[in-house]
FIROFI-520302 format. One record per residue: x, y, z of N, C-alpha, C in turn; residue number from 0; residue in one letter. Coordinates in pm, whole numbers. Layout:
BEGIN
X,Y,Z,X,Y,Z,X,Y,Z,NUM,A
...
! end
This chain:
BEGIN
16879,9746,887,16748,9810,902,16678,9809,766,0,X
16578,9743,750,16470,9772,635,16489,9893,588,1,X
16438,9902,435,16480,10071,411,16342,10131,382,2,X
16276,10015,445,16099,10098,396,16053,10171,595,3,X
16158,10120,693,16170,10200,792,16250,10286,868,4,X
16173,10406,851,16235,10515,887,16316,10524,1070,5,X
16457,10614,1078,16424,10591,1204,16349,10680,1307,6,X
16324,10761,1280,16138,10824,1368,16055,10728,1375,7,X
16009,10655,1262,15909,10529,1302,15960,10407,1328,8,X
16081,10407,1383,16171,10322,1472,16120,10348,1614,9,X
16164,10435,1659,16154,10530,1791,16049,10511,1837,10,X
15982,10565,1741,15788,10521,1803,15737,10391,1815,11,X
15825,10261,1720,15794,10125,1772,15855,10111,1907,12,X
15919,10178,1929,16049,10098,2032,15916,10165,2186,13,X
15903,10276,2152,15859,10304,2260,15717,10257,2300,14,X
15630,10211,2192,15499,10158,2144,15482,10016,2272,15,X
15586,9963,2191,15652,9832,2294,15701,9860,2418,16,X
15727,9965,2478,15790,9907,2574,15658,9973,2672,17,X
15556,10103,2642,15463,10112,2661,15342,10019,2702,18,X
15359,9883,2662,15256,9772,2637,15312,9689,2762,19,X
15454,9683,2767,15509,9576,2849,15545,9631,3009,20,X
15537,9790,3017,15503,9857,3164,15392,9810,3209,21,X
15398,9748,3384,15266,9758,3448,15207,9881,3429,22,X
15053,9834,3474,14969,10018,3459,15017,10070,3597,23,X
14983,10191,3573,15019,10261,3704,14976,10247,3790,24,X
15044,10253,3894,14933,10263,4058,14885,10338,4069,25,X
14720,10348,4117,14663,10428,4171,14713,10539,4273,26,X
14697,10693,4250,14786,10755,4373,14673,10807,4459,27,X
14705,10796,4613,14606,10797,4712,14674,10844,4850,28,X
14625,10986,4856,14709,11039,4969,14547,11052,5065,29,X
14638,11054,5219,14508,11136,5280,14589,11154,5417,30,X
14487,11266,5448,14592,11363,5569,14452,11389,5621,31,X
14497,11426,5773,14356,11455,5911,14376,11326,5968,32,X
14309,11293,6068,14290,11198,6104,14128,11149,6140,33,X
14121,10987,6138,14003,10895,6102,14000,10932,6312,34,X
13901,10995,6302,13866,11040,6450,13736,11115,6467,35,X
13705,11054,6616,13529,11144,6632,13537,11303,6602,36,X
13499,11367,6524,13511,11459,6527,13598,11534,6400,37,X
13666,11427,6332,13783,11467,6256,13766,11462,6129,38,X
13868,11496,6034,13857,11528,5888,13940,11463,5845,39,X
13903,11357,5713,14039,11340,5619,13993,11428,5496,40,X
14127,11469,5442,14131,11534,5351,14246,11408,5218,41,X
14208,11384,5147,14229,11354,5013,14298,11402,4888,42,X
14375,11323,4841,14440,11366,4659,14437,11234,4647,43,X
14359,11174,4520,14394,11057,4446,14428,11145,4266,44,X
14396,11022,4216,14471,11048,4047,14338,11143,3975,45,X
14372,11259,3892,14233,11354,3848,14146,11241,3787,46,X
14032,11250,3817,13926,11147,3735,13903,11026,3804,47,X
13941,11040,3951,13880,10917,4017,13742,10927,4049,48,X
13708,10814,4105,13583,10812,4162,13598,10738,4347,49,X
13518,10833,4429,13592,10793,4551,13435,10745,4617,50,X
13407,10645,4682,13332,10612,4794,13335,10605,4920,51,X
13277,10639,4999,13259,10605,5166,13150,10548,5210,52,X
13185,10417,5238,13094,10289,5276,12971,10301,5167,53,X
13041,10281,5047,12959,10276,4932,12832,10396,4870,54,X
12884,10492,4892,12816,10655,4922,12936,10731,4828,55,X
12892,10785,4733,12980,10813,4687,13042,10993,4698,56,X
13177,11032,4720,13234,11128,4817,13235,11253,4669,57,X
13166,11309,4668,13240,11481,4601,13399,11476,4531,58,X
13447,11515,4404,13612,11500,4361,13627,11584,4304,59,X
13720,11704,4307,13717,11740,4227,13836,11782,4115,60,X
13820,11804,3998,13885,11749,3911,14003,11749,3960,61,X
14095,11796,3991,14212,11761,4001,14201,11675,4072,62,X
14130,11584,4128,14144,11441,4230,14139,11469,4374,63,X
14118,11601,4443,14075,11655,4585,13967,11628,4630,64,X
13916,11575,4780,13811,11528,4837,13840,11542,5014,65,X
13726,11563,5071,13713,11523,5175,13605,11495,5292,66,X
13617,11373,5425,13511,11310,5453,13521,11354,5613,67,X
13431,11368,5664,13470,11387,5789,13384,11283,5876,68,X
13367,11277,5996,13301,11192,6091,13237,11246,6260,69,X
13114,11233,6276,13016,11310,6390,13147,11275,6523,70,X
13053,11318,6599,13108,11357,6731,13071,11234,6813,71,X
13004,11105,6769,12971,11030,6876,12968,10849,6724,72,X
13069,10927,6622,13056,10802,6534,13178,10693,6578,73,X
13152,10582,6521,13203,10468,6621,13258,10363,6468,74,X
13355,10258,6547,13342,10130,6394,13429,10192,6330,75,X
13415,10082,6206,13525,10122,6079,13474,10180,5995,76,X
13506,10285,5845,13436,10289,5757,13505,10260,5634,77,X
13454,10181,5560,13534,10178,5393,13597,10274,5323,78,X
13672,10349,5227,13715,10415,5173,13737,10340,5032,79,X
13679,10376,4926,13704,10295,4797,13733,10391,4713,80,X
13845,10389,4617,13896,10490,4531,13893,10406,4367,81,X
13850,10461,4286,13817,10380,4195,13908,10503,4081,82,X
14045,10434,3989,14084,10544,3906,14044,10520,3778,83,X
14042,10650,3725,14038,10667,3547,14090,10545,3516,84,X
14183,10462,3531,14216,10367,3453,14132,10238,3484,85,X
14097,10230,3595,13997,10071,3654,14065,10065,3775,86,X
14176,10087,3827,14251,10056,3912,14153,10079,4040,87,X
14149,10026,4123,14097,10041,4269,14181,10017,4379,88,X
14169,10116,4505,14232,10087,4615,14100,10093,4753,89,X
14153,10043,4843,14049,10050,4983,14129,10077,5053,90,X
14086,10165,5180,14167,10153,5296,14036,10148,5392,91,X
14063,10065,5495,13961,10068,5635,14048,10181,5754,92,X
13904,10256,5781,13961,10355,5854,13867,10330,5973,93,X
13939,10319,6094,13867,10263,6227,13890,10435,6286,94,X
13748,10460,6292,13754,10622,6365,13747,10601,6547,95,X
13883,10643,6566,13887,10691,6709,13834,10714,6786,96,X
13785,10660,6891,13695,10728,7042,13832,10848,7064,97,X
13693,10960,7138,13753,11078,7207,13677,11048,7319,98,X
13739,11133,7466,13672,11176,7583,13621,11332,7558,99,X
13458,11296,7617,13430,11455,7612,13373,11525,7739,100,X
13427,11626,7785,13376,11669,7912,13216,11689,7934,101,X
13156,11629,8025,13037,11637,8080,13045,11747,8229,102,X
12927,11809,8215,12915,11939,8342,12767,11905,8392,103,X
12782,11885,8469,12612,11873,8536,12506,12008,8629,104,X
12490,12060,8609,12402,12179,8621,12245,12167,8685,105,X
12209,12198,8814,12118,12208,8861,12043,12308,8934,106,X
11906,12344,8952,11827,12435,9042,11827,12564,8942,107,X
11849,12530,8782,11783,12624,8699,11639,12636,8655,108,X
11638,12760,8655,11459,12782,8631,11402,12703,8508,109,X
11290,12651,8534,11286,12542,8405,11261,12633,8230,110,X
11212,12783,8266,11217,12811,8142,11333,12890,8085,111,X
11406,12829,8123,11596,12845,8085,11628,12719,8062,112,X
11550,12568,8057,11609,12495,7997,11474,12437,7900,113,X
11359,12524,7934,11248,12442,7767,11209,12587,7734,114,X
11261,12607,7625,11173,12720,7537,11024,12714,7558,115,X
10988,12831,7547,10842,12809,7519,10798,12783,7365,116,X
10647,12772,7368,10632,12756,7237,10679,12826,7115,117,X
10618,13008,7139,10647,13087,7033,10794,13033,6981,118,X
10912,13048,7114,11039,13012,7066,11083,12897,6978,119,X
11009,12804,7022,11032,12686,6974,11032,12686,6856,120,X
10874,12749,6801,10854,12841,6669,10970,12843,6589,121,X
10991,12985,6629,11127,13061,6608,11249,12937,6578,122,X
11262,12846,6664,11407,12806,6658,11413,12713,6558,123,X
11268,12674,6499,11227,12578,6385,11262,12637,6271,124,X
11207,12757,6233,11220,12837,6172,11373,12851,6089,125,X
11472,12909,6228,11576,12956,6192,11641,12803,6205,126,X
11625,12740,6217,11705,12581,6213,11715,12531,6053,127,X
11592,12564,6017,11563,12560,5850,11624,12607,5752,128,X
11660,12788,5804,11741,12865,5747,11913,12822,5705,129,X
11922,12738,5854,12058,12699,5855,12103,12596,5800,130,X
12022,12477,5775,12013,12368,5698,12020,12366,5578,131,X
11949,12510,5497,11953,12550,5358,12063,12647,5335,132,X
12127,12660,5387,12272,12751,5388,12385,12615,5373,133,X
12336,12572,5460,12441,12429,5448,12465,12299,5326,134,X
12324,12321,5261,12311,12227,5191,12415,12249,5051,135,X
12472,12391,5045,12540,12363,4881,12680,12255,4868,136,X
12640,12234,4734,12723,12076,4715,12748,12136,4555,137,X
12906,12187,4589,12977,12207,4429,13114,12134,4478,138,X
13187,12128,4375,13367,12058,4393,13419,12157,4430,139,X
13406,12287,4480,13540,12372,4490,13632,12311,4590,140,X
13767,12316,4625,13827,12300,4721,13880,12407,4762,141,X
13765,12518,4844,13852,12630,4896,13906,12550,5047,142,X
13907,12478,5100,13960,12423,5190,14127,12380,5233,143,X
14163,12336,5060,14235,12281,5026,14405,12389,5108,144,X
14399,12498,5084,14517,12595,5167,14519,12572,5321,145,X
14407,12491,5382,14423,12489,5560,14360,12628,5606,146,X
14353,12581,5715,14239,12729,5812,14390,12766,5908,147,X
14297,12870,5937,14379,12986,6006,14292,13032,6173,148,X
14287,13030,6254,14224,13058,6381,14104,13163,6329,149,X
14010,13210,6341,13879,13306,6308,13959,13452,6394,150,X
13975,13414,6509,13952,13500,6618,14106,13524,6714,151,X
14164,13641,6754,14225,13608,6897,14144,13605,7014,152,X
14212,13553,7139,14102,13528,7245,14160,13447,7269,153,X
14101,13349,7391,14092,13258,7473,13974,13101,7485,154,X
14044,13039,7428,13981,12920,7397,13860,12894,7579,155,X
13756,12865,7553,13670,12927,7688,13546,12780,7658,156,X
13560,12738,7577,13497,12615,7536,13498,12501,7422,157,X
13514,12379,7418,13555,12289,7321,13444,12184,7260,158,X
13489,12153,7140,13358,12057,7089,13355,11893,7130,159,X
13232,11874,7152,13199,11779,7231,13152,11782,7318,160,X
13193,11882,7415,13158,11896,7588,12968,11898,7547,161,X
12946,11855,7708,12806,11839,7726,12776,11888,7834,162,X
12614,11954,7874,12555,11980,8002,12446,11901,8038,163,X
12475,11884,8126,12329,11792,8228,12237,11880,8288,164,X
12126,11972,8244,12095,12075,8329,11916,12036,8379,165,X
11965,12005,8522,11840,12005,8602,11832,11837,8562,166,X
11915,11750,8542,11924,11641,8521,11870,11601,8404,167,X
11860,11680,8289,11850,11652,8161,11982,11708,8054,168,X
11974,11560,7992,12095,11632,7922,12076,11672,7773,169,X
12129,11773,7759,12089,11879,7686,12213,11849,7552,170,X
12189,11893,7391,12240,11894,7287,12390,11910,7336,171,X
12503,11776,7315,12659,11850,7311,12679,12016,7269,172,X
12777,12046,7269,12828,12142,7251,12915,12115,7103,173,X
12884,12186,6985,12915,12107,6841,13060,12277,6822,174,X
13082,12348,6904,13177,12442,6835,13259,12459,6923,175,X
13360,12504,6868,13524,12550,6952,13514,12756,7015,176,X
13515,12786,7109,13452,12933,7181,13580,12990,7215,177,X
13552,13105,7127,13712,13168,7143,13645,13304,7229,178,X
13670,13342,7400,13629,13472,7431,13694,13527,7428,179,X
13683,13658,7373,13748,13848,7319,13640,13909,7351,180,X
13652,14069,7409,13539,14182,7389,13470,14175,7309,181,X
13349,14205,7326,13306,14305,7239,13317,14372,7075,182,X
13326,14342,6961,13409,14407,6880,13501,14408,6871,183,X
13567,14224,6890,13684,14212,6857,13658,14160,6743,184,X
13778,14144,6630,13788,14134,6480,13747,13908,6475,185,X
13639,13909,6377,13620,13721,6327,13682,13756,6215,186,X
13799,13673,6123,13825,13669,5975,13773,13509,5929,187,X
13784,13556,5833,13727,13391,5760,13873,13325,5787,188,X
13808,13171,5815,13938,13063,5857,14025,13029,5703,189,X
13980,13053,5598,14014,12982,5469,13870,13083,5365,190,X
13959,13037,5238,13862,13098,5146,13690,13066,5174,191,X
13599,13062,5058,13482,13022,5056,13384,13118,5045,192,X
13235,13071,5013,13108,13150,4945,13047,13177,5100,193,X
12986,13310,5103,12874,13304,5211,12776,13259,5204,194,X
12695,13222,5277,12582,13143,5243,12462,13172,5338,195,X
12493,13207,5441,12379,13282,5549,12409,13394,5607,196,X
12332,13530,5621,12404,13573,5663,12291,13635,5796,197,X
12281,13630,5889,12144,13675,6008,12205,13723,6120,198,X
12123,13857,6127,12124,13970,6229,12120,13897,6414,199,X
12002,13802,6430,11995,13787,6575,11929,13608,6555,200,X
11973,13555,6544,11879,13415,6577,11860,13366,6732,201,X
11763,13288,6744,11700,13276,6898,11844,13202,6989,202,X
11915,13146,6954,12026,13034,6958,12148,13101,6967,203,X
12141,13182,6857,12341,13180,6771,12325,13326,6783,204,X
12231,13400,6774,12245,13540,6758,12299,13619,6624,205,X
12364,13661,6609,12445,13711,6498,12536,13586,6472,206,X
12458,13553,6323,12522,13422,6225,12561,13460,6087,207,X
12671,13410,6076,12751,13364,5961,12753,13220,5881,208,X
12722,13172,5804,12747,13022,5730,12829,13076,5642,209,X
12956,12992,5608,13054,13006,5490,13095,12866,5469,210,X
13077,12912,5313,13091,12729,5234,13210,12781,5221,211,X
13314,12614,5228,13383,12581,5176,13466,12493,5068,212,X
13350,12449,4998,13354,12340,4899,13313,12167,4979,213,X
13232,12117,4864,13241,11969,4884,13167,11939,5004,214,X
13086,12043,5056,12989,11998,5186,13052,12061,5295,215,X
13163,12115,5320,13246,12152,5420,13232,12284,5452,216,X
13166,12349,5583,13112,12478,5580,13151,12478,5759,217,X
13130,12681,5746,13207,12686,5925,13103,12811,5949,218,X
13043,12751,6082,12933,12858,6101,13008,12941,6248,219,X
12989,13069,6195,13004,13159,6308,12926,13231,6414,220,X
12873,13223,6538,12823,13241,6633,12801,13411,6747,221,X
12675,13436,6775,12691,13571,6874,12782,13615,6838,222,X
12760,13687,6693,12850,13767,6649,12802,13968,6670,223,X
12809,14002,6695,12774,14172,6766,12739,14225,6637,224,X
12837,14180,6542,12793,14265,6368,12877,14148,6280,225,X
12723,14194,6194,12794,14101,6000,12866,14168,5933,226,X
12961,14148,5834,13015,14234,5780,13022,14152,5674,227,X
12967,14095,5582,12918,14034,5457,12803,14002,5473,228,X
12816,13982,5305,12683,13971,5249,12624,13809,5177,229,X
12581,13789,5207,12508,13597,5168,12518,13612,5009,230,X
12595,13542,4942,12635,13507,4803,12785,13565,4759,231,X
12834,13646,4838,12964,13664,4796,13069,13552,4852,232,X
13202,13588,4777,13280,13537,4812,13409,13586,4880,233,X
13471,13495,4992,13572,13538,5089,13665,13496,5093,234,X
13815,13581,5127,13928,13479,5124,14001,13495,5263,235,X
14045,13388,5248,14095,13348,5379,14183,13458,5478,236,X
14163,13533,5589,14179,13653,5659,14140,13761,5646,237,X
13991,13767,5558,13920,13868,5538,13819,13861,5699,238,X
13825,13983,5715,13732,14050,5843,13568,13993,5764,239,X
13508,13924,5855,13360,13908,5817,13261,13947,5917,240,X
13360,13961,6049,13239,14040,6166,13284,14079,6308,241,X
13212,14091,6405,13267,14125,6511,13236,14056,6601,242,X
13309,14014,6733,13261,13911,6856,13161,13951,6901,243,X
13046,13888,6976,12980,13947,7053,12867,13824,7144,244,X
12790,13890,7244,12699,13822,7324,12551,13788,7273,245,X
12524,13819,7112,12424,13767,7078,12370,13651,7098,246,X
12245,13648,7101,12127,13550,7109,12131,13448,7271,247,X
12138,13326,7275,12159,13237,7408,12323,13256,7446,248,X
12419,13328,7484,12588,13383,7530,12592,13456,7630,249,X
12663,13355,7724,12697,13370,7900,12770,13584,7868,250,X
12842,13535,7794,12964,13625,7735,12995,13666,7660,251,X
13080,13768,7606,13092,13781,7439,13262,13666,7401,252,X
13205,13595,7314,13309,13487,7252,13249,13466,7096,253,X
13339,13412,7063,13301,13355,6902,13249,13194,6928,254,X
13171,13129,6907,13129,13021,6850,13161,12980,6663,255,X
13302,12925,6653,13315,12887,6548,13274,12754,6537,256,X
13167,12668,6431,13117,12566,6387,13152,12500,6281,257,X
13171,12356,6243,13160,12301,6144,13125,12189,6078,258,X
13033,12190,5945,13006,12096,5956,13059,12020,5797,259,X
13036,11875,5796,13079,11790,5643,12980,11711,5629,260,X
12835,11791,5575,12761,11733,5513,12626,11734,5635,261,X
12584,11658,5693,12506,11656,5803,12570,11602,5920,262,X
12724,11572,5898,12837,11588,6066,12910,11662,6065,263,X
12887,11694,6218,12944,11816,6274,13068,11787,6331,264,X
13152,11825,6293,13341,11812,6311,13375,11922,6383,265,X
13510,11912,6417,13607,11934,6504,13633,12039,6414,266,X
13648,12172,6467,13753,12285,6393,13861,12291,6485,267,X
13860,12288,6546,14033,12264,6660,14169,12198,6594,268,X
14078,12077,6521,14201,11980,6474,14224,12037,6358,269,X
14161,12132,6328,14208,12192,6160,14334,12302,6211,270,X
14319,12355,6353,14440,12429,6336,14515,12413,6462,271,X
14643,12470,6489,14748,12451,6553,14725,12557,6673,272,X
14807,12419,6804,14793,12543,6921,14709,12616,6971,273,X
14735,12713,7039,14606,12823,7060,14592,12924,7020,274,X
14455,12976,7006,14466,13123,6931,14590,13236,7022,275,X
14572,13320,6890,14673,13424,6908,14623,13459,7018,276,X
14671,13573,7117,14634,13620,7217,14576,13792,7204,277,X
14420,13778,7246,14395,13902,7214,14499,14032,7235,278,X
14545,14033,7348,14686,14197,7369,14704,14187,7252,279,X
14746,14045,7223,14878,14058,7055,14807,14111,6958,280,X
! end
């Protein structure tokens, strides 16, 4: 050994070299949900990627968490491009799934039970606006990232997708999962997240809830009887936020839980397991 080298600055050649002569790393690229009408992937690549969907580029946040979801009537493949801190790139083609969705056909209703009148119409412009600007926040949090939890016990009483034909017009799918309970039975938040709307009676939904959940991903709650938050705070996951009820256009008192990723409206069903608890329980 030379005596002008030390062996510490041995060690550090040796490893210098063998540093140079490792391939670079692979890109790491997980994703969980499934590529389906209605469905969510959820994401981990390497911290500091950059992720696209069909060249649109997806929300990350730092630790490398993301996720994309897909409408209720989307069709085809879509790109997925993951681009890492180092240059490295991966793709995957994700061919989203056809679902069947129940159709009900409905006739010999009075016609102003299926066209608002004007004032309403008004009104439903109005509060449609409200809901759109509740929806719109776009930060990285991943309160999502722990999984949802059912809102409600009850009885699953309606599913997303289904459609009505009424008086031979067919009328907006059905975009939420309907859990019916009494009256003042207990909604908790499904997962953490910010409130973001919070309204007494809308012409539609009645007693509404919007709660962000990071990255575009938000779950609106429906004919709710009472709010029990407030629009800008924050909630964690099995906190009480309101009570069931027959507000606004509701046959019944049920929860209408909603969700949407960005301007599509997804599946909350597939986020959780089985059926809700059972109100007795």
């Amino acid at each position: 050994m030379p005596a002008c080298l030390h062996p510490a600055g041995l060690r550090r050649l040796v490893l210098l070299l063998a540093a140079c002569l490792l391939p670079a790393p692979l890109l790491a690229l997980e994703l969980h949900g499934e590529a389906v009408q209605g469905g969510l992937l959820f994401g981990v690549s390497s911290p500091g990627s950059k992720v696209l969907l069909d060249g649109a580029e997806v929300m990350v946040s730092a630790d490398g968490r993301f996720v994309v979801g897909f409408d209720r009537d989307e069709t085809g493949e879509r790109t997925l491009r993951v681009r890492g801190p180092d240059g490295s790139e991966e793709s995957r083609t994700l061919a989203v799934a056809p679902r069947e969705y129940a159709i009900e056909r409905v006739d010999g209703l009075p016609p102003s039970t299926v066209t608002p009148d004007p004032a309403a119409l008004e009104r439903i412009r109005e509060e449609a606006a409200l809901v759109s600007a509740a929806r719109a926040r776009r930060d990285a949090r991943t309160d999502y990232a722990a999984g949802f939890n059912w809102p409600a016990a009850g009885r699953i009483s309606g599913v997303y997708g289904s459609q009505r034909i009424l008086n031979g017009e067919p009328r907006r799918p059905h975009f939420g999962l309907d859990i019916a309970a009494p009256t003042g039975s207990p909604v908790y938040a499904p997962a953490d997240g910010i409130v973001t709307l919070v309204h007494p009676d809308m012409y539609f939904s009645g007693g509404t809830i919007v709660l962000d959940h990071g990255q575009g991903l938000s779950s609106s709650f429906l004919h709710l009887s009472r709010t029990l938050v407030e629009a800008g705070t924050s909630v964690r996951k099995g906190d009480l936020i309101g009570e069931i009820g027959a507000t606004g256009r509701a046959s019944g008192p049920h929860l209408d839980w909603r969700m949407n990723w960005l301007d599509r409206r997804v599946d909350p069903q597939l986020l959780v397991k089985g059926e809700p608890p059972s109100y007795e329980n």
